[in-house]
MMTF fields as JSON, N, C-alpha, C and O atoms, coordinates in Angstrom:
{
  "mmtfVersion": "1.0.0",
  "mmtfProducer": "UNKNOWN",
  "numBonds": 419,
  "numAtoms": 420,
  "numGroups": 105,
  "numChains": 1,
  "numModels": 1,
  "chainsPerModel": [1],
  "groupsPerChain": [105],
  "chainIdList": ["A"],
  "bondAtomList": [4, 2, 8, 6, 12, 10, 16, 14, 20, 18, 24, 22, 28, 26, 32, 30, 36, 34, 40, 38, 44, 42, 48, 46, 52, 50, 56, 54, 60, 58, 64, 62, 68, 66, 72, 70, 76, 74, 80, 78, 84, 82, 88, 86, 92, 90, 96, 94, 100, 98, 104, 102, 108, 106, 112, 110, 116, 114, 120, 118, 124, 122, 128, 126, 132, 130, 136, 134, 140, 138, 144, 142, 148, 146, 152, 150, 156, 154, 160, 158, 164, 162, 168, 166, 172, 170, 176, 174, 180, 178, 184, 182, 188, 186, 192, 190, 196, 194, 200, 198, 204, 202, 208, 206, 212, 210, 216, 214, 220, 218, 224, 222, 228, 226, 232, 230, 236, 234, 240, 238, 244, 242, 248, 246, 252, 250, 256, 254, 260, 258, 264, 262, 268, 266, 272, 270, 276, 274, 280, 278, 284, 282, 288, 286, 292, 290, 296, 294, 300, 298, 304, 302, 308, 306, 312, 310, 316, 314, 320, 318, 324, 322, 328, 326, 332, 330, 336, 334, 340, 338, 344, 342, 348, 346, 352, 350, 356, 354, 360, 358, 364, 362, 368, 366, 372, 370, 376, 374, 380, 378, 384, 382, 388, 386, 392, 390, 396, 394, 400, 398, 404, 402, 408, 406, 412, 410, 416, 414],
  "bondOrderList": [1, 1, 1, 1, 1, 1, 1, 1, 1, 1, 1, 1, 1, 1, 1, 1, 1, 1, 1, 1, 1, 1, 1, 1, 1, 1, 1, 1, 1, 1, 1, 1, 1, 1, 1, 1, 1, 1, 1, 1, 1, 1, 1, 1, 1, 1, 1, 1, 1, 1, 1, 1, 1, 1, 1, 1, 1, 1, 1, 1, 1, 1, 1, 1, 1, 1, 1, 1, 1, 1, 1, 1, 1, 1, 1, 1, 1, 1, 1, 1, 1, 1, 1, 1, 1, 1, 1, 1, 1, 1, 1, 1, 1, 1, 1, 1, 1, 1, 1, 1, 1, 1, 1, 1],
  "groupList": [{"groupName": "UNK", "atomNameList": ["N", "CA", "C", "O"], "elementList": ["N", "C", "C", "O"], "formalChargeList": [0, 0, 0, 0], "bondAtomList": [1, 0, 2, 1, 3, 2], "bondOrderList": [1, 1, 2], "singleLetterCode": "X", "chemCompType": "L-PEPTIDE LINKING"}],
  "groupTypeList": [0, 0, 0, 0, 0, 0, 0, 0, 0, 0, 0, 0, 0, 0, 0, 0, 0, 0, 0, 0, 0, 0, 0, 0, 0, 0, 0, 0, 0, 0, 0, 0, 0, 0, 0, 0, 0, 0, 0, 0, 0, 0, 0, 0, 0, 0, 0, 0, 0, 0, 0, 0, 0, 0, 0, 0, 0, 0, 0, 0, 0, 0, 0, 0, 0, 0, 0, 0, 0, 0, 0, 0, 0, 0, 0, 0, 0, 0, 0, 0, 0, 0, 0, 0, 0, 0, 0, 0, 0, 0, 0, 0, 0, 0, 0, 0, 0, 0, 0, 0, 0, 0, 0, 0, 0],
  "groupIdList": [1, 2, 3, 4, 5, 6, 7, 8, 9, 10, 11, 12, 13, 14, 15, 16, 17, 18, 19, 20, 21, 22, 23, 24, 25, 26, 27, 28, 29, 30, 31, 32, 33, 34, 35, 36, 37, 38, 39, 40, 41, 42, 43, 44, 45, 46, 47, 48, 49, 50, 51, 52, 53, 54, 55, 56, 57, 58, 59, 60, 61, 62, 63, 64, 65, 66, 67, 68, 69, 70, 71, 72, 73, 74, 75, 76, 77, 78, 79, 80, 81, 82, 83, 84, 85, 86, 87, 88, 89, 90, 91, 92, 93, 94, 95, 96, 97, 98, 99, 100, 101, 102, 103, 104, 105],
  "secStructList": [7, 7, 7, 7, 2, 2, 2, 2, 2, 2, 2, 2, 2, 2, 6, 2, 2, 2, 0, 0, 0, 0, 0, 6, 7, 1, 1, 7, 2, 2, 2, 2, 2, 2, 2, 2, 2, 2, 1, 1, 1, 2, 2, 2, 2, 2, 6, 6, 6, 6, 7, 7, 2, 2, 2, 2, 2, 2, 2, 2, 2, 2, 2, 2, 2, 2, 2, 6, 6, 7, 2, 2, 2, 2, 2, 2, 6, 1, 7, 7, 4, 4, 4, 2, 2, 2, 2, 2, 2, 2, 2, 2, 2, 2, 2, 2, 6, 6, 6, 6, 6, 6, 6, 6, 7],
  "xCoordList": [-38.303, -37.776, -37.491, -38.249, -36.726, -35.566, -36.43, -37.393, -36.216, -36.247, -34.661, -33.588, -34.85, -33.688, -32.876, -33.227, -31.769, -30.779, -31.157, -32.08, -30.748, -31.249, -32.577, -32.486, -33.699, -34.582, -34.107, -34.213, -33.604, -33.375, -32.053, -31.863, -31.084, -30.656, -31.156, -30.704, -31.997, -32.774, -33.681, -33.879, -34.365, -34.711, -33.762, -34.471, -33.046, -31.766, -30.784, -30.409, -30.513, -30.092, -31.547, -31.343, -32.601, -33.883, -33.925, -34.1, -33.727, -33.622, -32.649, -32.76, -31.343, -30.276, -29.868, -28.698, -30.517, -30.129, -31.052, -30.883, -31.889, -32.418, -31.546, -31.155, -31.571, -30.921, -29.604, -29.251, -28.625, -27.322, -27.049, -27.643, -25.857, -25.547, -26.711, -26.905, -27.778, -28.643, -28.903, -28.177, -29.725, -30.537, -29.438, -29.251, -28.69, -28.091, -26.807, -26.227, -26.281, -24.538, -24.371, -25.272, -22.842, -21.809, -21.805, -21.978, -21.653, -21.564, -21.694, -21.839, -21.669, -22.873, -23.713, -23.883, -24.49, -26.319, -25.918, -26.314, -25.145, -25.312, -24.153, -24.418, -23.468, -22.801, -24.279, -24.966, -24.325, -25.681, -26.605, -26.872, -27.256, -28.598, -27.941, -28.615, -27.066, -26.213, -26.096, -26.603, -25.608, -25.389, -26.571, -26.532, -28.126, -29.392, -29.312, -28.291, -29.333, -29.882, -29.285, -30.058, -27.824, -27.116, -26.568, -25.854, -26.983, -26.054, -27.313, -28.392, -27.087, -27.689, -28.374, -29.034, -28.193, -29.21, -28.458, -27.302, -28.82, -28.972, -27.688, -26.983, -27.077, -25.852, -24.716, -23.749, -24.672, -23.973, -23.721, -22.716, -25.215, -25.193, -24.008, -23.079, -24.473, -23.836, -22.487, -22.042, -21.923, -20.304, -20.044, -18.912, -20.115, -19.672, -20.285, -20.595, -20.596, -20.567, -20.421, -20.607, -20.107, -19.395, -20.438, -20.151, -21.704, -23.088, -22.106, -21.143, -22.977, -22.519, -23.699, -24.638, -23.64, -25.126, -26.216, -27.434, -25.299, -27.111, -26.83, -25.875, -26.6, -26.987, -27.945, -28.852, -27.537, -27.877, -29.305, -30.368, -29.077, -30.771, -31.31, -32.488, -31.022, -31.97, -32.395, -33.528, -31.461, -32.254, -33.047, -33.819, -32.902, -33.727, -35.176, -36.137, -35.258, -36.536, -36.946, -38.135, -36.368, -36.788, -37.345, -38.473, -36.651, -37.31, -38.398, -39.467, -38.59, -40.079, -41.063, -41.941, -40.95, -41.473, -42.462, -43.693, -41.487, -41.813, -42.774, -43.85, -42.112, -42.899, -43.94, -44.794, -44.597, -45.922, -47.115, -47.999, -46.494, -46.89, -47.132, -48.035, -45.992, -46.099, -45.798, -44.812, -46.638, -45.946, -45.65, -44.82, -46.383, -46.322, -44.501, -43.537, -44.714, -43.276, -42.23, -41.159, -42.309, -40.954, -40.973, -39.916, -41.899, -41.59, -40.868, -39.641, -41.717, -41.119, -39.516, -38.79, -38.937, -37.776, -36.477, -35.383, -37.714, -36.659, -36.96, -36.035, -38.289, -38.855, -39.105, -40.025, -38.715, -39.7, -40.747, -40.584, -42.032, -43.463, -43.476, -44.107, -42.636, -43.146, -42.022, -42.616, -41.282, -40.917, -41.366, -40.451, -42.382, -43.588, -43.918, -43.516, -44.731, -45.007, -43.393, -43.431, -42.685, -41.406, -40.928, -40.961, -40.503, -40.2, -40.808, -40.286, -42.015, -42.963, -42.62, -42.131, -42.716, -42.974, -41.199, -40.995, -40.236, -38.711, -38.451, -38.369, -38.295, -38.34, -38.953, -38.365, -40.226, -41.551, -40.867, -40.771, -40.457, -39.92, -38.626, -38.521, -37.535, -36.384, -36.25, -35.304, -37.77, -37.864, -38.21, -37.667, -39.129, -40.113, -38.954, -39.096, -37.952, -36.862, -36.188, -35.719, -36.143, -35.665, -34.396, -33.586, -34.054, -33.159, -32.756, -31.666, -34.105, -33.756, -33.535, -33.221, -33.908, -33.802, -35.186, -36.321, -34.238, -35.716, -36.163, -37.266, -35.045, -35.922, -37.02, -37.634, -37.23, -37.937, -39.578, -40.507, -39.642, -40.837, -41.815, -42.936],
  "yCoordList": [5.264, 5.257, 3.807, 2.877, 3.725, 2.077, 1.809, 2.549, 0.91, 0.211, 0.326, 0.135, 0.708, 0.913, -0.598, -1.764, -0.027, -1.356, -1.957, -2.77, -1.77, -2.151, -3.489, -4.515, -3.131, -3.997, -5.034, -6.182, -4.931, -5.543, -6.517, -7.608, -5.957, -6.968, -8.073, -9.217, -7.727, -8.486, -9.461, -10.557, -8.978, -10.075, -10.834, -11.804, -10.974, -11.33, -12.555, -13.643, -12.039, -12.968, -13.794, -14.992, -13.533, -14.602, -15.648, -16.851, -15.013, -16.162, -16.344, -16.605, -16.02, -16.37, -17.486, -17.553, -18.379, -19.804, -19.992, -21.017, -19.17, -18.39, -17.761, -17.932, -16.686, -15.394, -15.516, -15.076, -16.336, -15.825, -17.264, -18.206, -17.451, -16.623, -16.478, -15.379, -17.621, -17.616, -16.429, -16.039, -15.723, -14.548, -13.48, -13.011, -13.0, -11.579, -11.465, -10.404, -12.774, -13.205, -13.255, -13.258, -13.299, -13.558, -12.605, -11.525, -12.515, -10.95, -11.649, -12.843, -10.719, -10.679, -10.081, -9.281, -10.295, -9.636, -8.079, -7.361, -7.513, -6.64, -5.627, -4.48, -6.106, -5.681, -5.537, -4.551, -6.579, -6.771, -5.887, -5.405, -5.438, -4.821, -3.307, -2.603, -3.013, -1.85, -1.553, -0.539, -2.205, -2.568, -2.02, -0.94, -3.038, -2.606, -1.296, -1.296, -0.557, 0.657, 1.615, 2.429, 1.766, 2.536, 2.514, 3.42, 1.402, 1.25, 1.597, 1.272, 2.566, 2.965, 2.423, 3.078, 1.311, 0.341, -0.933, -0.911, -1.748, -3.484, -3.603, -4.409, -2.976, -3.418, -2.566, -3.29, -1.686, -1.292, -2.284, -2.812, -2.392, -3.668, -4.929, -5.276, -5.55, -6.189, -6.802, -7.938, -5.408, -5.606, -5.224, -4.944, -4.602, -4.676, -6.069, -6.071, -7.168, -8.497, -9.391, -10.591, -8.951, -9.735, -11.166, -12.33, -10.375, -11.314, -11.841, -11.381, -13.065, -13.418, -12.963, -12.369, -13.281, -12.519, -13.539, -13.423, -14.85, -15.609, -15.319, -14.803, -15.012, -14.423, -12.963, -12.717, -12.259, -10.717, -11.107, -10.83, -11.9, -11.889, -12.68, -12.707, -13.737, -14.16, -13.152, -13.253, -11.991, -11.005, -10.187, -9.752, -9.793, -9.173, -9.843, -9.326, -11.285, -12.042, -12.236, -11.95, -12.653, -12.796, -11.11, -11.055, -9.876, -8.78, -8.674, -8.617, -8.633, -8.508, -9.323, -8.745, -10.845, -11.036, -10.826, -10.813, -10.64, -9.865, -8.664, -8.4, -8.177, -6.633, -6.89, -6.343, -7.888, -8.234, -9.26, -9.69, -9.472, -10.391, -12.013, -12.805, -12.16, -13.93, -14.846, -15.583, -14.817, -15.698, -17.374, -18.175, -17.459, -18.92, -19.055, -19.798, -18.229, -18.171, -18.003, -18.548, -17.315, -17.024, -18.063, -18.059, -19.017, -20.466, -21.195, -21.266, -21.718, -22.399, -22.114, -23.107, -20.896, -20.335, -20.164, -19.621, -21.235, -21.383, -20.374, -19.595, -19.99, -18.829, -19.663, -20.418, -19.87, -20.383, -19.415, -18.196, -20.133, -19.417, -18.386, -17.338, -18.757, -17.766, -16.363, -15.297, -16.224, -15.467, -14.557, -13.972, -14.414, -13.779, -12.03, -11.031, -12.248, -10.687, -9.801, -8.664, -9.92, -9.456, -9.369, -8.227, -10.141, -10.471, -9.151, -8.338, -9.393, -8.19, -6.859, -6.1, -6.469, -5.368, -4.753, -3.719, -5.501, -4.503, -4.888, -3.913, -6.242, -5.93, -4.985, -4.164, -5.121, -4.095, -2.473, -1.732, -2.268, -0.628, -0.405, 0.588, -1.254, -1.554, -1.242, -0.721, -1.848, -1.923, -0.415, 0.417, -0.271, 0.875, 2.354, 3.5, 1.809, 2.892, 3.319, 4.456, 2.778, 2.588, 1.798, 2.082, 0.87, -0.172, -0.542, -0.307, -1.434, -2.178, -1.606, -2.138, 0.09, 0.614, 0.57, 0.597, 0.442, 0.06, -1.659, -2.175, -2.25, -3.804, -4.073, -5.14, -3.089, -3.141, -2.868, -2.969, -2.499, -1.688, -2.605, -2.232],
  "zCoordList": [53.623, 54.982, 55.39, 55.114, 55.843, 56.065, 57.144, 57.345, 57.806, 59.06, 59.855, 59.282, 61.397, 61.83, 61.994, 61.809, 62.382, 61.408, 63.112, 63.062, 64.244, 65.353, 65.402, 66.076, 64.541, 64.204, 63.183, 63.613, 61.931, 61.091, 61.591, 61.053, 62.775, 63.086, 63.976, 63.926, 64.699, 65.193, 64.621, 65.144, 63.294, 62.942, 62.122, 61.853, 61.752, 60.757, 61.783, 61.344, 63.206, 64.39, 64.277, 64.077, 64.337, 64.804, 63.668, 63.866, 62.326, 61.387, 60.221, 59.023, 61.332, 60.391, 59.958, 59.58, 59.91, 59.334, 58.009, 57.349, 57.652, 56.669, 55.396, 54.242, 56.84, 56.112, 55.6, 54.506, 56.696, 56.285, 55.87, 56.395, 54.625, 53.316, 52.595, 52.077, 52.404, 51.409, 50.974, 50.06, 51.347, 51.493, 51.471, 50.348, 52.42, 52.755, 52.327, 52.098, 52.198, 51.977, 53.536, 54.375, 53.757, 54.479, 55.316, 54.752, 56.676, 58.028, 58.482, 58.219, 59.846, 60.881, 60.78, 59.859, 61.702, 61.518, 61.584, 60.666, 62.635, 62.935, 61.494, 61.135, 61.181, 59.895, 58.64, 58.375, 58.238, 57.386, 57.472, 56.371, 58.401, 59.22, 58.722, 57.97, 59.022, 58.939, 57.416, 56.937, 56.879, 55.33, 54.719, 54.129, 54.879, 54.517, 55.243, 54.554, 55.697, 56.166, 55.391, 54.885, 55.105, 54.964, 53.351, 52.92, 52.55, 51.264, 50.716, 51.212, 49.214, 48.489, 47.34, 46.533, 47.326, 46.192, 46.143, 46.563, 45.808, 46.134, 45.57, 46.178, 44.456, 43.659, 44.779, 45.016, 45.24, 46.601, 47.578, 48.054, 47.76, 49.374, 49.064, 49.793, 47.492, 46.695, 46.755, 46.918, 46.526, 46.734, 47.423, 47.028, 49.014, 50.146, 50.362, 51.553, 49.866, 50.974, 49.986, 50.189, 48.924, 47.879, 47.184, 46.907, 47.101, 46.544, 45.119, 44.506, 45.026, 43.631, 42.832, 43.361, 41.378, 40.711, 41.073, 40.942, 41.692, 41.813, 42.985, 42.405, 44.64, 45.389, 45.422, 46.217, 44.516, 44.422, 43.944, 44.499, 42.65, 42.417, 43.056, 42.7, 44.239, 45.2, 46.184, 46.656, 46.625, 47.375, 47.249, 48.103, 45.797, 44.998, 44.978, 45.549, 44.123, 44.598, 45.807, 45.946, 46.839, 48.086, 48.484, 48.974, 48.301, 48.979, 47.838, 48.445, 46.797, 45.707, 46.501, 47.142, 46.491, 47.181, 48.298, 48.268, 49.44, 50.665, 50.635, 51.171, 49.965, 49.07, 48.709, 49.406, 47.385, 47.536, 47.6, 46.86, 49.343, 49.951, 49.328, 49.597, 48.425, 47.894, 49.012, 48.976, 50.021, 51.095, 50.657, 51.086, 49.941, 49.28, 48.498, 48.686, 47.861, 46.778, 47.841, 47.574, 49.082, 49.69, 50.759, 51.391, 51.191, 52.134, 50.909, 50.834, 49.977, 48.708, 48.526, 48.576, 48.327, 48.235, 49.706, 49.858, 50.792, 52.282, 52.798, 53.029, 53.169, 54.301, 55.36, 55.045, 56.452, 57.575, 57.66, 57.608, 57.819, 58.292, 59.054, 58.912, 60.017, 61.618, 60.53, 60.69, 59.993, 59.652, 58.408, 57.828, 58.041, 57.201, 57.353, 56.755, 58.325, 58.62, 59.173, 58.702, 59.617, 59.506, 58.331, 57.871, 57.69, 56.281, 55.3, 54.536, 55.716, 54.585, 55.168, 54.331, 56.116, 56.903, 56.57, 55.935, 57.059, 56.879, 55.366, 54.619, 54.727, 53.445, 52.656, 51.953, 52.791, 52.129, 52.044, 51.066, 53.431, 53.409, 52.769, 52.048, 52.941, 52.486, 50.74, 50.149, 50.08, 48.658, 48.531, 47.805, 49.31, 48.789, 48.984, 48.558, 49.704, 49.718, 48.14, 48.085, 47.324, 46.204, 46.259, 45.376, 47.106, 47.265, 46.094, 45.572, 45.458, 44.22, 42.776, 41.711, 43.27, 41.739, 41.272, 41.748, 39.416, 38.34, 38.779, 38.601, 39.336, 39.195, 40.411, 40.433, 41.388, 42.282, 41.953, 42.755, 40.549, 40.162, 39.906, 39.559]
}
């Protein structure tokens, strides 16, 4: 079960200087947020925002991450702090959706 895109754009506007391109690629939050909710696995999300493969597999690491709880690895990788427990919490569900597939495992 996703996180509603409503939330995920919200946090995505709070730390889009983060998020966007690094992390999510190119949108707006509220495109993006939408994107995560609605696209059926990471290589979907992918090419609707036109990830390159080292974008794709930075989102991939960054949501593993998130997922299990490396808070260390995802500041290191350009997390601001205050953005942590968010981070874990809509990533975390996002993965556990089967987003990432087999590489989520």
């Amino acid at each position: 079960d996703r996180p509603a895109s409503i939330i995920l754009k919200m946090f995505i506007q709070r730390f889009h200087y983060w998020l966007i391109p690094g992390v999510l690629g190119e949108g707006s939050p509220d495109t993006l947020s939408k994107l995560l909710t609605e696209e059926r696995s990471v290589d979907d999300y992918a090419k609707k925002v036109n990830l390159t493969a080292e974008q794709r597999n930075k989102l991939v690491r960054t949501m593993e991450f998130a997922r299990d709880g490396r808070v260390l690895d995802l500041i290191l990788d350009g997390m601001p702090e205050d953005a942590y427990r968010e981070a874990y919490a809509l990533f975390g569900r996002i993965v556990d959706s089967g987003f990432l597939g087999s590489e989520g495992i």
